[in-house]
gemmi code that builds the backbone of each chain (N, CA, C; Angstrom):
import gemmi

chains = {
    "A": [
        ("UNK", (0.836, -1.197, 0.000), (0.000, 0.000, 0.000), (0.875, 1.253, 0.000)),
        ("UNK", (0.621, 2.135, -0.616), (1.566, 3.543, -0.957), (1.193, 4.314, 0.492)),
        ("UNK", (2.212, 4.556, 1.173), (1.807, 5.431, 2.270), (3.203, 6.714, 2.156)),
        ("UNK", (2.688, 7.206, 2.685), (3.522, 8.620, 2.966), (4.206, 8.878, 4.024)),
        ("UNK", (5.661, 9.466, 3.973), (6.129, 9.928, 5.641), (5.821, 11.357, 5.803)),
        ("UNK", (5.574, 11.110, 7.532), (5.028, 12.795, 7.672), (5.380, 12.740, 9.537)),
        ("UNK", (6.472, 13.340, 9.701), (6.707, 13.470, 11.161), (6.794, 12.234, 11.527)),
        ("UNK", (7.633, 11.224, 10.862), (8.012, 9.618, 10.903), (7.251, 8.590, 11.196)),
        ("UNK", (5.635, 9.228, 11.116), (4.893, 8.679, 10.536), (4.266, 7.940, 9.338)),
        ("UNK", (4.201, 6.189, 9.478), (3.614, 6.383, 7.827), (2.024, 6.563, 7.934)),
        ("UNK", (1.637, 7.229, 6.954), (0.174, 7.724, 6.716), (-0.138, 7.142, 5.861)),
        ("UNK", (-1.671, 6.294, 5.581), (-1.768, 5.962, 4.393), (-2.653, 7.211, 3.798)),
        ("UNK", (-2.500, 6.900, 2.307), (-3.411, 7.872, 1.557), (-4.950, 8.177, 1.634)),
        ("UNK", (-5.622, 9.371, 2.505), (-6.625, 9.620, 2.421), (-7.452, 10.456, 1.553)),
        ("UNK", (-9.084, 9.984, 1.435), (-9.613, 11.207, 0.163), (-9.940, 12.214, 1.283)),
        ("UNK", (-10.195, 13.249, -0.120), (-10.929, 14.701, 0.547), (-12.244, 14.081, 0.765)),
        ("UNK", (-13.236, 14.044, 1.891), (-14.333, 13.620, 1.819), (-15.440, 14.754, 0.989)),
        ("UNK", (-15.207, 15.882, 0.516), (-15.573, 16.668, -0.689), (-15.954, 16.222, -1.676)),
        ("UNK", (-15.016, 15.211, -2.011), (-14.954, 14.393, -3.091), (-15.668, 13.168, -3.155)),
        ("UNK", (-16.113, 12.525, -2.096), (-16.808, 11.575, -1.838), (-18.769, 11.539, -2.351)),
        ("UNK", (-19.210, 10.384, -3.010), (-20.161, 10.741, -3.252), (-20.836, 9.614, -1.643)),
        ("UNK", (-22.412, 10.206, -2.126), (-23.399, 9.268, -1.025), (-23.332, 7.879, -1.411)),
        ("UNK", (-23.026, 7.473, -2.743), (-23.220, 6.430, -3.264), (-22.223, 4.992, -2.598)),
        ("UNK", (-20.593, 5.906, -2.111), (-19.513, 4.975, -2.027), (-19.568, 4.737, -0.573)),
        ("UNK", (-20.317, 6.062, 0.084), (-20.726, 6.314, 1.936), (-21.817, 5.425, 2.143)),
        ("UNK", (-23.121, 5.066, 1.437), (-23.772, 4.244, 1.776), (-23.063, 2.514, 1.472)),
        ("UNK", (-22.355, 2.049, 0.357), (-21.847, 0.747, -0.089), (-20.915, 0.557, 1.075)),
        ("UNK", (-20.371, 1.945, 2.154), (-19.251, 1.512, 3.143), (-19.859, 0.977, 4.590)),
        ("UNK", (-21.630, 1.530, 4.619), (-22.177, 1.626, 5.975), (-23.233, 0.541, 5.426)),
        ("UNK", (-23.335, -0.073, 4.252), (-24.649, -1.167, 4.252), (-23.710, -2.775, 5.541)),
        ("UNK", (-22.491, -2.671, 5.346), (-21.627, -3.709, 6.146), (-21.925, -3.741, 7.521)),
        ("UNK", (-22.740, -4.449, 8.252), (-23.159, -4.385, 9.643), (-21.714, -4.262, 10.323)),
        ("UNK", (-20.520, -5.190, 9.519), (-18.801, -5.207, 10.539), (-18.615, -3.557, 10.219)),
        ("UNK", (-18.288, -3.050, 9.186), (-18.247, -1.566, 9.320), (-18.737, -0.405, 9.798)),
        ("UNK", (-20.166, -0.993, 9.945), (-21.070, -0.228, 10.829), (-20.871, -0.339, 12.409)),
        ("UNK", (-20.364, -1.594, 12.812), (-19.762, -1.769, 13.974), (-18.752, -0.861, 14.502)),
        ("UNK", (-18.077, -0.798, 13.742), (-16.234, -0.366, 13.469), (-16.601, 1.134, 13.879)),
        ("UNK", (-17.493, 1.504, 13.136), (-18.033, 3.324, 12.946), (-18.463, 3.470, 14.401)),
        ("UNK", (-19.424, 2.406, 15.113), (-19.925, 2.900, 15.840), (-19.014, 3.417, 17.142)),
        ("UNK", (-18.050, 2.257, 17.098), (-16.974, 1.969, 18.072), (-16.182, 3.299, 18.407)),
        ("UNK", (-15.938, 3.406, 17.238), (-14.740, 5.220, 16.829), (-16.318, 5.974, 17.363)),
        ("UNK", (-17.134, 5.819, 16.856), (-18.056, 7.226, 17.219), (-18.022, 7.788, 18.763)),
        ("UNK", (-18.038, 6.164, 19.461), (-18.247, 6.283, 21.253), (-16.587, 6.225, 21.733)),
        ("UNK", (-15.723, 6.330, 20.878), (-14.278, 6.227, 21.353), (-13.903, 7.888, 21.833)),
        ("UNK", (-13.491, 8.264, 22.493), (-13.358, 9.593, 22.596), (-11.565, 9.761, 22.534)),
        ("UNK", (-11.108, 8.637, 21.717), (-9.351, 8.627, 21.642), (-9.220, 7.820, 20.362)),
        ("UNK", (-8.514, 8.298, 19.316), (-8.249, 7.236, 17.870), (-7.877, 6.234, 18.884)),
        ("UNK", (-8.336, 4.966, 17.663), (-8.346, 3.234, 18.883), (-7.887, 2.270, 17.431)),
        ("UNK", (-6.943, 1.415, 18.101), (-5.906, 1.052, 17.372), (-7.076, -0.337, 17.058)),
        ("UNK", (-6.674, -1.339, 15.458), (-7.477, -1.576, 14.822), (-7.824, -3.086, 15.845)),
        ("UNK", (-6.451, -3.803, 16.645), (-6.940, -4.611, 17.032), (-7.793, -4.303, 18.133)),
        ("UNK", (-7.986, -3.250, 18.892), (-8.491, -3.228, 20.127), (-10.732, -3.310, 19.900)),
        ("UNK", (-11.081, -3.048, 18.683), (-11.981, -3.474, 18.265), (-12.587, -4.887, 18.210)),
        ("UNK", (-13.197, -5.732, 18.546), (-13.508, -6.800, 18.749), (-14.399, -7.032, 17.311)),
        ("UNK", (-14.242, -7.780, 16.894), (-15.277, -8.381, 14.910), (-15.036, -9.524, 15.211)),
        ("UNK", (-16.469, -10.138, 14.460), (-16.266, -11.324, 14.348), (-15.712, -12.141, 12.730)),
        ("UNK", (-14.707, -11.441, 12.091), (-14.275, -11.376, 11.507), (-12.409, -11.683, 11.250)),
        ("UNK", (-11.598, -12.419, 10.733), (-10.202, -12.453, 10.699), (-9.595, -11.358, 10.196)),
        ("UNK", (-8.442, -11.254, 10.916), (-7.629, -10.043, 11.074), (-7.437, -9.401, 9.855)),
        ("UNK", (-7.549, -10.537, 8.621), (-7.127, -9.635, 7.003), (-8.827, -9.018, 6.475)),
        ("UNK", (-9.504, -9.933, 7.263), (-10.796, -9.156, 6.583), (-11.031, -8.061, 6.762)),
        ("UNK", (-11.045, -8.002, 8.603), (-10.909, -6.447, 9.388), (-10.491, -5.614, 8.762)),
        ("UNK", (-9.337, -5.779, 8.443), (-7.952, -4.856, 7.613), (-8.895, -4.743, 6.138)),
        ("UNK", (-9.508, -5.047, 5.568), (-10.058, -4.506, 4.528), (-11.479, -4.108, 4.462)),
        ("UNK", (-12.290, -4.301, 6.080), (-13.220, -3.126, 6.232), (-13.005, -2.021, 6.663)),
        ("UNK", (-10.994, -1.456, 7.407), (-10.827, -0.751, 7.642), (-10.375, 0.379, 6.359)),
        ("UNK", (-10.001, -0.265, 5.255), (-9.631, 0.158, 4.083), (-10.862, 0.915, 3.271)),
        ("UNK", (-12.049, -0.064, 3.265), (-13.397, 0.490, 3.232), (-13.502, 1.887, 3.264)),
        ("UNK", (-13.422, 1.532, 4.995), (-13.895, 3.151, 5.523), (-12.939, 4.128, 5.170)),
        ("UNK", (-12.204, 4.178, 5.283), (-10.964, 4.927, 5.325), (-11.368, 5.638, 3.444)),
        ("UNK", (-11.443, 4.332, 2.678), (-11.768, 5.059, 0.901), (-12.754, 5.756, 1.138)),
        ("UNK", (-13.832, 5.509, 1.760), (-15.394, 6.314, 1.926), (-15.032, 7.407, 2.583)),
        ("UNK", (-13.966, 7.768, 2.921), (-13.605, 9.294, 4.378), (-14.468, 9.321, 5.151)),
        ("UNK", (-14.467, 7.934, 5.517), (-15.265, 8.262, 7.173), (-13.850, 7.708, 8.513)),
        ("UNK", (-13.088, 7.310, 7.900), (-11.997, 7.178, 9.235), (-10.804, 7.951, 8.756)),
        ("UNK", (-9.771, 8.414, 9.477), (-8.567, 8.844, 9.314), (-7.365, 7.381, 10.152)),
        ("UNK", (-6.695, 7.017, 9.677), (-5.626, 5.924, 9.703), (-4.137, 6.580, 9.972)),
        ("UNK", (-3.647, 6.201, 10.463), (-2.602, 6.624, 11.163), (-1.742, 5.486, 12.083)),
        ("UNK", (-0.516, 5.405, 11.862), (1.178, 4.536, 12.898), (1.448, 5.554, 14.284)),
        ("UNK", (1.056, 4.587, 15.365), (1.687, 5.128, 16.409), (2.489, 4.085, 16.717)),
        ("UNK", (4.009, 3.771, 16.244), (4.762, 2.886, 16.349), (4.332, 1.917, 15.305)),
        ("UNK", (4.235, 0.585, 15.934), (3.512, -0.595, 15.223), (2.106, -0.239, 15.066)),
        ("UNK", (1.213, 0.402, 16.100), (-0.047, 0.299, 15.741), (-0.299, 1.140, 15.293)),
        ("UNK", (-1.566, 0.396, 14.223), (-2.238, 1.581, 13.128), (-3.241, 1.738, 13.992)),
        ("UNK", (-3.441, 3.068, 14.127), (-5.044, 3.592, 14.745), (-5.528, 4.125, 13.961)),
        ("UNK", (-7.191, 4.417, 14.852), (-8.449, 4.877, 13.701), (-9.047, 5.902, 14.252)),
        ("UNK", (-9.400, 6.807, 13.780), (-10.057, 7.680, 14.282), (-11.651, 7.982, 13.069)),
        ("UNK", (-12.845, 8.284, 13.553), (-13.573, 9.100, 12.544), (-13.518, 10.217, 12.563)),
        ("UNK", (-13.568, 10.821, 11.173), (-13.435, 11.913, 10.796), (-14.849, 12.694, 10.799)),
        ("UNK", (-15.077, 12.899, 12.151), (-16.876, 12.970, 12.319), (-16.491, 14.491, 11.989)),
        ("UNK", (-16.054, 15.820, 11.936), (-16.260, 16.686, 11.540), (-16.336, 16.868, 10.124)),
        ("UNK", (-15.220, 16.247, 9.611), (-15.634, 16.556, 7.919), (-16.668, 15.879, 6.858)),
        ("UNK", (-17.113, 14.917, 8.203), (-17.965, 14.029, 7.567), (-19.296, 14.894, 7.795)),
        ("UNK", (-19.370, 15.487, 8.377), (-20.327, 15.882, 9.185), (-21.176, 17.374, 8.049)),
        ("UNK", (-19.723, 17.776, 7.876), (-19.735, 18.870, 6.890), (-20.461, 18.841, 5.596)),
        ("UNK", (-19.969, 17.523, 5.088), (-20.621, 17.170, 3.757), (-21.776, 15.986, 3.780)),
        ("UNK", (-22.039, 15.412, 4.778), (-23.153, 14.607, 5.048), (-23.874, 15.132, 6.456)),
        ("UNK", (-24.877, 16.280, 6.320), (-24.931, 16.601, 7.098), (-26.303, 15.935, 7.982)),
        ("UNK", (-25.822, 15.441, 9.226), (-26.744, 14.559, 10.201), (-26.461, 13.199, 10.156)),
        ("UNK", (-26.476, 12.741, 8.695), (-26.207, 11.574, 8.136), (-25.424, 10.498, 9.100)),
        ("UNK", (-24.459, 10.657, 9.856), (-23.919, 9.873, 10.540), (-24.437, 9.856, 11.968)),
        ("UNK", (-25.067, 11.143, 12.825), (-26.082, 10.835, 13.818), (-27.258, 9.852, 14.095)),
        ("UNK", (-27.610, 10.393, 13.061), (-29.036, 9.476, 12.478), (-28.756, 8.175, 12.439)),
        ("UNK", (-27.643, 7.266, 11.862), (-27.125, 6.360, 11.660), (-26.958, 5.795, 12.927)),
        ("UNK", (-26.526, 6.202, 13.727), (-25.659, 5.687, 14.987), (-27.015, 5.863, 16.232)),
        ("UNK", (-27.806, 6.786, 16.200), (-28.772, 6.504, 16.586), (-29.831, 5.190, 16.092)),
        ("UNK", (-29.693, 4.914, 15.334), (-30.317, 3.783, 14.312), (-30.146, 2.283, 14.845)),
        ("UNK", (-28.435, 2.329, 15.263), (-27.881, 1.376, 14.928), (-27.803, 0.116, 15.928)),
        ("UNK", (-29.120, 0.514, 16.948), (-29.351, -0.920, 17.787), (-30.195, -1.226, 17.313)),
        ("UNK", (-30.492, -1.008, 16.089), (-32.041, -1.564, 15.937), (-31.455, -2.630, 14.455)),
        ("UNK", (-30.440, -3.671, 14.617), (-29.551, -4.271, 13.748), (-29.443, -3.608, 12.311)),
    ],
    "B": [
        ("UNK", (-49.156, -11.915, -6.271), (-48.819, -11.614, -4.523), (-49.765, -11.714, -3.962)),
        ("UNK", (-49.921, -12.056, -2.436), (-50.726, -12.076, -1.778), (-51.478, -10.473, -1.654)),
        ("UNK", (-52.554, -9.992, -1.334), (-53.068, -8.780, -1.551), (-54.607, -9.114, -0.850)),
        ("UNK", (-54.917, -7.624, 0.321), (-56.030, -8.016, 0.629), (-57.337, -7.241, 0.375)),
        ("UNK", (-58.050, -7.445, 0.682), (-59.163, -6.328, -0.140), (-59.624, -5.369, 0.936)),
        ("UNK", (-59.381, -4.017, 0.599), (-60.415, -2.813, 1.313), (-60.663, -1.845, 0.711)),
        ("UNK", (-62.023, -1.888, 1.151), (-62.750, -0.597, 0.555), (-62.420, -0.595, -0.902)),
        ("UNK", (-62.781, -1.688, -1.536), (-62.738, -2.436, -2.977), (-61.503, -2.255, -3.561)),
        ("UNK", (-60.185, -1.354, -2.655), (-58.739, -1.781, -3.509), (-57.654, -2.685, -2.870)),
        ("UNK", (-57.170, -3.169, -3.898), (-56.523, -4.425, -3.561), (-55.225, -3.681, -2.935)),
        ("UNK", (-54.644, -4.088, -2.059), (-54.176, -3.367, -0.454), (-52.767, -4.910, -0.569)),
        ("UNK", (-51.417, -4.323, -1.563), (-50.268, -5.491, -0.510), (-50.360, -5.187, 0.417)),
        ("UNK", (-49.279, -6.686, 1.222), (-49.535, -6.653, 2.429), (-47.922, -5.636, 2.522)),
        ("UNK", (-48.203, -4.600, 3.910), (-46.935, -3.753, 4.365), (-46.661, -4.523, 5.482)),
        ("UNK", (-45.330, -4.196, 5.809), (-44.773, -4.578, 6.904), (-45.281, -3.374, 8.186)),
        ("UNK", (-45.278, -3.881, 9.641), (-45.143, -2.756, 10.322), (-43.498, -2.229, 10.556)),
        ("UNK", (-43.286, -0.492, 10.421), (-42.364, -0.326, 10.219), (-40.893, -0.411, 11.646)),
        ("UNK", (-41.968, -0.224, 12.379), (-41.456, -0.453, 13.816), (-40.578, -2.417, 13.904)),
        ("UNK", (-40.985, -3.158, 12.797), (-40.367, -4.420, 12.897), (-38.962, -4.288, 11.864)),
        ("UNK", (-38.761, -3.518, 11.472), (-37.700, -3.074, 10.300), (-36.354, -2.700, 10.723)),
        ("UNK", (-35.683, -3.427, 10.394), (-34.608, -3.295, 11.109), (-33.265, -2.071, 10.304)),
        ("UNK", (-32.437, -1.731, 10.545), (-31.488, -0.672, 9.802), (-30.933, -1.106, 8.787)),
        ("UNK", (-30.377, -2.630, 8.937), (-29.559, -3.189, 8.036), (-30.794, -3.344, 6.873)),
        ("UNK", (-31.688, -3.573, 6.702), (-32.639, -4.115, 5.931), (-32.974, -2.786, 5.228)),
        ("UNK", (-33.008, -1.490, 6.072), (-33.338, 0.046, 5.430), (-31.869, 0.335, 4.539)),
        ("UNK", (-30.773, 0.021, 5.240), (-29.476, 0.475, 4.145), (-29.859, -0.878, 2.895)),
        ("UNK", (-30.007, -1.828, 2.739), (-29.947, -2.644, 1.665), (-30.790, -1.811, 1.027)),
        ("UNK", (-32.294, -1.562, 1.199), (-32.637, -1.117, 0.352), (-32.643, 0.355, -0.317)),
        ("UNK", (-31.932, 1.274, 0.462), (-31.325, 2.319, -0.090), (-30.312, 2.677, -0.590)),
        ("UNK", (-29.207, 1.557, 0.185), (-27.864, 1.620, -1.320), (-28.275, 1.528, -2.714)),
        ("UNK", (-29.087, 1.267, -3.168), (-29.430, 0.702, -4.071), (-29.350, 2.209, -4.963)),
        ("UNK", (-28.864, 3.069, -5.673), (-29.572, 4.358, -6.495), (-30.630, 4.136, -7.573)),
        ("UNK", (-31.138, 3.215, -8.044), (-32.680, 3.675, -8.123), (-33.791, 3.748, -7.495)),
        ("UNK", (-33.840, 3.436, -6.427), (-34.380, 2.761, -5.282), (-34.437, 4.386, -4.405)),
        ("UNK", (-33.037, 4.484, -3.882), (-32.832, 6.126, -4.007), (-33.693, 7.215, -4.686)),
        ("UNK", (-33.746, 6.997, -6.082), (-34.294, 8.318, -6.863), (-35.629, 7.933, -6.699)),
        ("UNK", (-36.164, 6.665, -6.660), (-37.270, 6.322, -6.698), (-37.880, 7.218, -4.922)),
        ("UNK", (-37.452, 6.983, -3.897), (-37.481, 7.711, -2.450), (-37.429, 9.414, -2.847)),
        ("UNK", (-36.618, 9.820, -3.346), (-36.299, 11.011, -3.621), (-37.814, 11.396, -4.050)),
        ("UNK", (-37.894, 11.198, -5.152), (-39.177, 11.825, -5.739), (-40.342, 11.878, -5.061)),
        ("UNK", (-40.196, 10.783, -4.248), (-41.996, 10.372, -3.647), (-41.426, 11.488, -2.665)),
        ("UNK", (-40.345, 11.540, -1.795), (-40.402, 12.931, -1.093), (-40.534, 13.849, -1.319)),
        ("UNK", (-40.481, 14.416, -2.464), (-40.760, 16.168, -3.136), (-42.382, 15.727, -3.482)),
        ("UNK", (-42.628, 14.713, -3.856), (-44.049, 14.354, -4.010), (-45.567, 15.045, -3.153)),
        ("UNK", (-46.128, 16.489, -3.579), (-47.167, 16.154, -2.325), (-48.285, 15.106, -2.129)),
        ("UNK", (-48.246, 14.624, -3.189), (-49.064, 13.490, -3.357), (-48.767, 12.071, -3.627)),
        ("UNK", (-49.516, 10.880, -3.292), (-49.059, 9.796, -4.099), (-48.940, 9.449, -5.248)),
        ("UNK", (-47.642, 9.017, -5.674), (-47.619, 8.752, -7.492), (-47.586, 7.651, -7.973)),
        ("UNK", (-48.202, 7.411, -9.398), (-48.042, 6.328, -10.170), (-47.239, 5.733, -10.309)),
        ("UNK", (-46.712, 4.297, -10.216), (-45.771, 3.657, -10.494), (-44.649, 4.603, -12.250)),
        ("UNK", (-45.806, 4.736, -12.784), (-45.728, 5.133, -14.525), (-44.813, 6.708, -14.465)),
        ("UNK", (-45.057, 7.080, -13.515), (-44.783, 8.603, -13.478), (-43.373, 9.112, -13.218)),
        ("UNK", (-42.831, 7.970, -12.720), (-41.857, 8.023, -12.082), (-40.690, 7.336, -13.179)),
        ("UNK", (-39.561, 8.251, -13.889), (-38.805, 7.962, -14.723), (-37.742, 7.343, -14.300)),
        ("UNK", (-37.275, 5.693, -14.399), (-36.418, 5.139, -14.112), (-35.850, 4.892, -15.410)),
        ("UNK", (-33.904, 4.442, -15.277), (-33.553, 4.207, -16.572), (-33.379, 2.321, -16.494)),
        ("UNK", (-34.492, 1.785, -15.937), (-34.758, 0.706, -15.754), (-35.740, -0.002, -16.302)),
        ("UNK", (-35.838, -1.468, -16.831), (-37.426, -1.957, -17.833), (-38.310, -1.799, -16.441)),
        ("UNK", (-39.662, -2.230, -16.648), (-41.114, -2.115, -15.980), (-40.476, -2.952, -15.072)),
        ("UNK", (-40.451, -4.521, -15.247), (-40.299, -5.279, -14.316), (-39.114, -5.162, -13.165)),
        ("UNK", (-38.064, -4.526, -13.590), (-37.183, -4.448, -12.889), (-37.185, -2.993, -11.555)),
        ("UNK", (-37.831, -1.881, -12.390), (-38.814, -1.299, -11.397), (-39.991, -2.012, -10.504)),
        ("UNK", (-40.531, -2.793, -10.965), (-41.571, -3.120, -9.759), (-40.576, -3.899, -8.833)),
        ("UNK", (-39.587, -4.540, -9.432), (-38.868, -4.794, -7.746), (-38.083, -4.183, -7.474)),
        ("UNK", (-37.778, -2.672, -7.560), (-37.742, -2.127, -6.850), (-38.624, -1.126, -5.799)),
        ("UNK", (-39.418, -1.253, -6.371), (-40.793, -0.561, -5.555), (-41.266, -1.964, -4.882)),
        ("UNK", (-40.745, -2.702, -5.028), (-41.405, -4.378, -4.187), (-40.301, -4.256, -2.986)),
        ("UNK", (-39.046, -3.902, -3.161), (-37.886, -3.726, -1.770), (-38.202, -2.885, -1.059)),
        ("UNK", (-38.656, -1.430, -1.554), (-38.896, -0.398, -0.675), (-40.249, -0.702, -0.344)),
        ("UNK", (-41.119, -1.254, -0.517), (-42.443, -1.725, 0.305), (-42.052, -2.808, 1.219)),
        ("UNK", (-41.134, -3.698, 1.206), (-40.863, -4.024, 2.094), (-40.178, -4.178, 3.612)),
        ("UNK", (-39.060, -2.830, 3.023), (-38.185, -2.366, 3.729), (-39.074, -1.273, 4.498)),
        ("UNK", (-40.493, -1.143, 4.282), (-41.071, -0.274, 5.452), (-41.148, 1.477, 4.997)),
        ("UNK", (-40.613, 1.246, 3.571), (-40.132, 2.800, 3.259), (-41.444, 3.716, 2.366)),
        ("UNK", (-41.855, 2.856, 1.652), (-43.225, 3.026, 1.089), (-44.127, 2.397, 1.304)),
        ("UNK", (-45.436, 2.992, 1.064), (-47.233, 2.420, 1.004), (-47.701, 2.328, -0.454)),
        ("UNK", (-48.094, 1.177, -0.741), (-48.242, 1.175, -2.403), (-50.232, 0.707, -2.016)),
        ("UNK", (-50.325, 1.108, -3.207), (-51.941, 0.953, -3.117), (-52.738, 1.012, -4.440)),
        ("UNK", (-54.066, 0.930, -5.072), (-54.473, 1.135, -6.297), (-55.825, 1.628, -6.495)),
        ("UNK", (-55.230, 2.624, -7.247), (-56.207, 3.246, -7.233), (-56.502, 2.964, -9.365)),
        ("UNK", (-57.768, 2.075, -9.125), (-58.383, 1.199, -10.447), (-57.048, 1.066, -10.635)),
        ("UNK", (-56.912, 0.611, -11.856), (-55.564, -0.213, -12.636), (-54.413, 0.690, -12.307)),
        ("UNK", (-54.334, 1.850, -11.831), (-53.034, 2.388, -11.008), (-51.990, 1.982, -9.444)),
        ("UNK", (-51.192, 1.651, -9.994), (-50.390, 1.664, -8.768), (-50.011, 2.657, -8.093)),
        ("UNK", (-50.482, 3.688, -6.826), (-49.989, 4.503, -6.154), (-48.872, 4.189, -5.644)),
        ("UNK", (-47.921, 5.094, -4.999), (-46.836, 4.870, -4.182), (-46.867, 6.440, -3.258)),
        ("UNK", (-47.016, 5.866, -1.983), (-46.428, 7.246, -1.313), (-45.344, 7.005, -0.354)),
        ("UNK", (-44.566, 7.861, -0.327), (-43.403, 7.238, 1.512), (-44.003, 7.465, 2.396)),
        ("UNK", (-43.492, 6.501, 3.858), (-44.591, 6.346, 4.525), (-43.379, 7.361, 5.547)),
        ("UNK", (-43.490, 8.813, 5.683), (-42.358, 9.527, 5.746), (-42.621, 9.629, 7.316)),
        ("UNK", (-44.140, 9.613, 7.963), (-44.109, 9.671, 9.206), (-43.833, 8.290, 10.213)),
        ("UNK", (-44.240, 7.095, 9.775), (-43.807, 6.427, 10.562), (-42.615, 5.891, 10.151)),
        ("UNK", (-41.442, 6.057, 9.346), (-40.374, 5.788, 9.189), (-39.387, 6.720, 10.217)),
        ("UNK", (-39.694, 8.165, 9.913), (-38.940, 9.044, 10.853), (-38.842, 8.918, 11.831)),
        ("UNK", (-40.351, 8.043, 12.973), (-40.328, 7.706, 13.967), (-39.335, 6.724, 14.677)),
        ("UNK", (-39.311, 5.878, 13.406), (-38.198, 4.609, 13.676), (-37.218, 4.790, 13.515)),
        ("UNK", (-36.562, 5.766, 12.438), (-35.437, 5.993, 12.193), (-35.115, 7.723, 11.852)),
        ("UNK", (-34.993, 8.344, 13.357), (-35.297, 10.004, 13.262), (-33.789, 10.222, 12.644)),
        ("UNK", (-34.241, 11.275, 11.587), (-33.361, 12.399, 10.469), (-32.750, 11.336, 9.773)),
        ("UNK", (-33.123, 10.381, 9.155), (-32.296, 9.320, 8.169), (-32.606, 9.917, 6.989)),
        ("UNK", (-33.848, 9.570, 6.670), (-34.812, 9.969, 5.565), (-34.181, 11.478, 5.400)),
        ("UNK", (-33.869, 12.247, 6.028), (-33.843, 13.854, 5.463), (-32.337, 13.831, 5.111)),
        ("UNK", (-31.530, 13.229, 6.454), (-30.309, 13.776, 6.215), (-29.524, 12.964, 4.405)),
        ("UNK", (-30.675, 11.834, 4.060), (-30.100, 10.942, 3.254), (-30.492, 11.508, 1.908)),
        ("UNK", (-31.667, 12.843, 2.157), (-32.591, 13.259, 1.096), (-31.587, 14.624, 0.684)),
        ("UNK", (-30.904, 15.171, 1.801), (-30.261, 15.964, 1.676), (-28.806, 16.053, 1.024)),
        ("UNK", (-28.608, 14.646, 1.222), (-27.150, 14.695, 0.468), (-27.376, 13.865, -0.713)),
        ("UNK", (-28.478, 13.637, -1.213), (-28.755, 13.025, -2.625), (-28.067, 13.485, -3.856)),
        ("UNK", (-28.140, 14.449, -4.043), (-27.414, 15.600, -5.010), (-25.906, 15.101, -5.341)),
        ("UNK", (-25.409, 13.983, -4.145), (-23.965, 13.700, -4.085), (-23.875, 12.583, -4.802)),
        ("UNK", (-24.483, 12.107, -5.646), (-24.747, 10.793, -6.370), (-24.692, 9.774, -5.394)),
    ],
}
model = gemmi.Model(1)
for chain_id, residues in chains.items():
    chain = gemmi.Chain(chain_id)
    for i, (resn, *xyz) in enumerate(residues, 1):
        res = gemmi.Residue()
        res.name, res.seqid = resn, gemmi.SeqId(i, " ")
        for name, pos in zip(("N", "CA", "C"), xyz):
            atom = gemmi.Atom()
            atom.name, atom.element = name, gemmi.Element(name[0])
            atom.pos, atom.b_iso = gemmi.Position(*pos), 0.0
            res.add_atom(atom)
        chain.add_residue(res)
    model.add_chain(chain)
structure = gemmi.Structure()
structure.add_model(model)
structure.setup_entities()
């Protein structure tokens, strides 16, 4: 994966969520594991590194619903050492989908 | 289909929307015709004809999609003589799932 150094960090490549349509944001949140993942970062009040998430899912799958989100700009990805953490990008998401992810997360005990 | 009779129009059967779960509302709104098809009945003040409504889809492949969103709790279909009405059923959906419907109506424009 092409990542970038930035303060000896590697970063992987994120979109402008500007650029993002509803179309690639809904195909990222129809995934009940991604919708999980979202909800997790939503109630996290600290980026949370990818294993500390519990899925019932194997570690390479995880790793490519985290890729998911991350293409849709709903997470920001980031190396603190070995671990990659996650954060959502609930402000810019917020900006260009506006409510859209409240609504959602309010939603989201109801499977 | 099964269909029951009132007040001499033949009445599918709806789901109650309160049994509808989220995952079952994103399946059937990832979908973008399904989408435009929602879109319209919301600017809609009235209920519309199956016919009225321009999909770049054949007949049959529209009625299932107006067969998902009647099931998914999102529309009320009904007939009026050889017409198929469709309206969204915008109040008891909002109830179940408050600012989905708007915030999802609002960022439509984003493909």
């Amino acid at each position: 994966m092409a990542t970038t150094q930035r303060g000896g960090e590697r970063v992987p490549p994120h979109p402008d969520v500007r650029t993002i349509g509803l179309q690639q944001v809904l195909e990222a949140l129809v995934d009940p594991v991604r919708r999980r993942i979202v909800s997790e970062l939503y109630a996290a009040p600290e980026p949370v590194s990818c294993g500390t998430i519990e899925l019932p899912v194997s570690k390479s799958t995880a790793t490519h619903h985290f890729h998911v989100l991350r293409e849709a700009g709903l997470i920001r990805q980031f190396y603190v050492g070995t671990s990659r953490m996650n954060a959502l990008r609930r402000d810019e998401f917020d900006e260009s989908f506006p409510g859209l992810l409240s609504a959602l997360m309010a939603s989201s005990d109801r499977a």
